[in-house]
C-alpha positions as CSV (number, residue, x, y, z in Angstrom):
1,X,130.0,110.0,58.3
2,X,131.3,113.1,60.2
3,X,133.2,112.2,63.2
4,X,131.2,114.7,65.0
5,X,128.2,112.9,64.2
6,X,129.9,109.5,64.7
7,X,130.2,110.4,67.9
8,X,127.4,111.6,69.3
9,X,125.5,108.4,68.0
10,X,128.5,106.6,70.1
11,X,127.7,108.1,73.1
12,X,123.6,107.7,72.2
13,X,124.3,104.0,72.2
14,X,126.1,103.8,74.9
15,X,124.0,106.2,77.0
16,X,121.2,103.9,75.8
17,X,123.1,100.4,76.4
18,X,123.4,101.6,80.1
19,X,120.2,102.6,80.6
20,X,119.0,98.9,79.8
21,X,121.1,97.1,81.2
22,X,120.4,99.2,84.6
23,X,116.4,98.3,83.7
24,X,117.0,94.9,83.4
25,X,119.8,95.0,86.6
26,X,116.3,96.5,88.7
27,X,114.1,93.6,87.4
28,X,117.2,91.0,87.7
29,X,117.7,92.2,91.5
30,X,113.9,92.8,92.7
31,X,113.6,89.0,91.3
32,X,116.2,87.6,93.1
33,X,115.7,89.2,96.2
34,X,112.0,88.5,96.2
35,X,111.9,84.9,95.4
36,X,115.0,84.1,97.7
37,X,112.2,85.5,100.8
38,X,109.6,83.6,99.1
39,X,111.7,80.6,99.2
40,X,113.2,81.5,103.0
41,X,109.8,81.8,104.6
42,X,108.3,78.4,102.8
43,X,111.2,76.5,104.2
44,X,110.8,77.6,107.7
45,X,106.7,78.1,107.9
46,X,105.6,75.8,110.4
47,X,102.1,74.6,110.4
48,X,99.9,74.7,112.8
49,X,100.5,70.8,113.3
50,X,104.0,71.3,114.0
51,X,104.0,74.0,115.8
52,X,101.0,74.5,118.2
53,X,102.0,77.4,120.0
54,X,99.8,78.5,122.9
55,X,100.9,82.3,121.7
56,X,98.6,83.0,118.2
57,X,100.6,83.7,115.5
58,X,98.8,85.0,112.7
59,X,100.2,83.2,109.4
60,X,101.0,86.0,107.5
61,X,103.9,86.4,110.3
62,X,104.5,82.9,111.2
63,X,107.9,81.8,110.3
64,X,108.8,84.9,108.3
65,X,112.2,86.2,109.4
66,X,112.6,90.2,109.9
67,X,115.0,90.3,106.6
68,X,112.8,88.9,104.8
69,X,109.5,90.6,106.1
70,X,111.3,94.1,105.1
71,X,112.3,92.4,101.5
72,X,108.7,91.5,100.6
73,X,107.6,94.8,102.5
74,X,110.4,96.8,100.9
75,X,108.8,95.1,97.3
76,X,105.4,96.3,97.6
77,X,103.7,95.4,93.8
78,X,106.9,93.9,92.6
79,X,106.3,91.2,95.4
80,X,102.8,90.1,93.5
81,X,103.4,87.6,91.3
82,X,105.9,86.0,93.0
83,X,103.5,85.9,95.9
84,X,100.5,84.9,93.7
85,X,103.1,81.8,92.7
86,X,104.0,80.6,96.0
87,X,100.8,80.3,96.7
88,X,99.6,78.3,94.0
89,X,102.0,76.2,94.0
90,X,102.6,75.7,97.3
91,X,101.1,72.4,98.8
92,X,100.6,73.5,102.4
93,X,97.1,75.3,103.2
94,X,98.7,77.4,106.3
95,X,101.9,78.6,104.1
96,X,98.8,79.6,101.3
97,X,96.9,81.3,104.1
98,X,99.3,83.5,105.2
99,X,100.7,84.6,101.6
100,X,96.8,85.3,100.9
101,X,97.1,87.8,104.0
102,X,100.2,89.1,102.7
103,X,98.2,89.7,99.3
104,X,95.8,91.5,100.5
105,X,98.0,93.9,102.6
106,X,100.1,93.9,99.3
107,X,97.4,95.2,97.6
108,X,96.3,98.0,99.8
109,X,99.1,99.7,99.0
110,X,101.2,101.9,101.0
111,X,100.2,103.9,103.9
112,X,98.3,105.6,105.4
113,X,95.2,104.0,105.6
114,X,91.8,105.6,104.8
115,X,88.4,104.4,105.8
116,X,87.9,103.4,102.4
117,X,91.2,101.6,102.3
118,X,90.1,99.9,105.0
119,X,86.2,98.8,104.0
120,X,88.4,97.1,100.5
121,X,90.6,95.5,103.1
122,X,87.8,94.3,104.7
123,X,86.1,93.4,101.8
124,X,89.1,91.4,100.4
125,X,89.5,89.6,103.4
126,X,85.8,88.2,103.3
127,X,86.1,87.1,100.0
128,X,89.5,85.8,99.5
129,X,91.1,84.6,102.9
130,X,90.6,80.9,104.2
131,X,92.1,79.4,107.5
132,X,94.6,76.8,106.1
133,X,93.1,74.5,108.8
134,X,89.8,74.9,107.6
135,X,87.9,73.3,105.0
136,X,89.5,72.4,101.9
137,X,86.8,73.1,99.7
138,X,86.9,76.9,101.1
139,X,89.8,77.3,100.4
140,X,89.7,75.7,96.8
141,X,86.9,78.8,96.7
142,X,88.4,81.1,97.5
143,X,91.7,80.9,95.8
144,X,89.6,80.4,92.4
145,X,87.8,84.1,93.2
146,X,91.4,85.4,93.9
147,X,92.6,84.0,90.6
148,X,89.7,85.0,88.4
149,X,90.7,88.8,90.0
150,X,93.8,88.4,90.0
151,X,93.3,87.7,86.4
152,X,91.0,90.3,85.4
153,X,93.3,92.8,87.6
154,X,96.6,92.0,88.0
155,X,97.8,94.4,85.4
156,X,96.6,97.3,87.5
157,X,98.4,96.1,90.2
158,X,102.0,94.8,89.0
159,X,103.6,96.3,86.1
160,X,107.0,94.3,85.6
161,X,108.5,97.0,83.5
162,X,107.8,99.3,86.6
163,X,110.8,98.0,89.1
164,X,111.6,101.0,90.6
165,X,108.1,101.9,92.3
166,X,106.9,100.0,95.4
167,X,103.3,101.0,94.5
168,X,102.3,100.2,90.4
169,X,98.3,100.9,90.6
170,X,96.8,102.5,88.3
171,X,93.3,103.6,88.7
């Protein structure tokens, strides 16, 4: 082999090691960061029985710190499935309520708003969001719909390989 030719596939290799490993550095750090507000605002959510405040605090705010509001916010689609997660697994019904709400704005997108944007807002909020206080069959109902959505549409809205875009639908 030429050394001219040696070394261009040299610097092709390398040029292409970097690349990946600043592709899988993205996913590593969107992960991390992601999971550790995840994690952050489970530990210090109140609920409602803890904490009855006479000042309404809707859940998708309650005991969500700034840093990590602007990390989940900051996330956009890459939040999703770490978001969808937390709330299955999560055993407490106000903590599920509020990542629901953060779901739904999730999913709206960024900014601004049309009238439209707001009617599917609306419409996802009828169909998918429970009060964790409520009725536990409710909210059994309503996470299933999400699910079976979620499901069926996930993919539009979360494209893993897609790390460096706060906004992954695809119409």
């Amino acid at each position: 082999m030429k050394p001219a030719t040696k070394i261009v596939l040299i610097s092709a290799a390398a040029l292409a090691a970097v690349l990946l490993l600043t592709w899988v550095g993205g996913l590593f750090y969107w992960h991390v960061r992601i999971r550790a507000a995840i994690q952050s605002w489970e530990q210090a959510f109140p609920g409602a029985s803890s904490n009855p405040s006479t000042v309404p605090i809707h859940p998708m705010h309650r005991g969500l710190s700034r840093e990590d509001a602007t990390v989940i916010l900051e996330a956009g689609c890459r939040a999703l499935p770490h978001l969808v997660k937390a709330m299955e697994e999560s055993p407490d019904p106000e903590f599920q309520e509020g990542v629901m709400a953060r779901i739904i704005s999730c999913l709206s997108g960024p900014g601004p708003y049309t009238e439209t944007t707001f009617a599917v807002m609306k419409e996802r909020d009828i169909e998918w969001q429970f009060l964790g206080s409520g009725l536990a069959f409710e909210r059994t109902e309503k996470m299933a719909k999400f699910r079976e959505w979620w499901t069926q549409n996930g993919t539009r809205y979360h494209r893993p390989w897609k790390f460096w875009s706060a906004w992954c639908y695809v119409d």
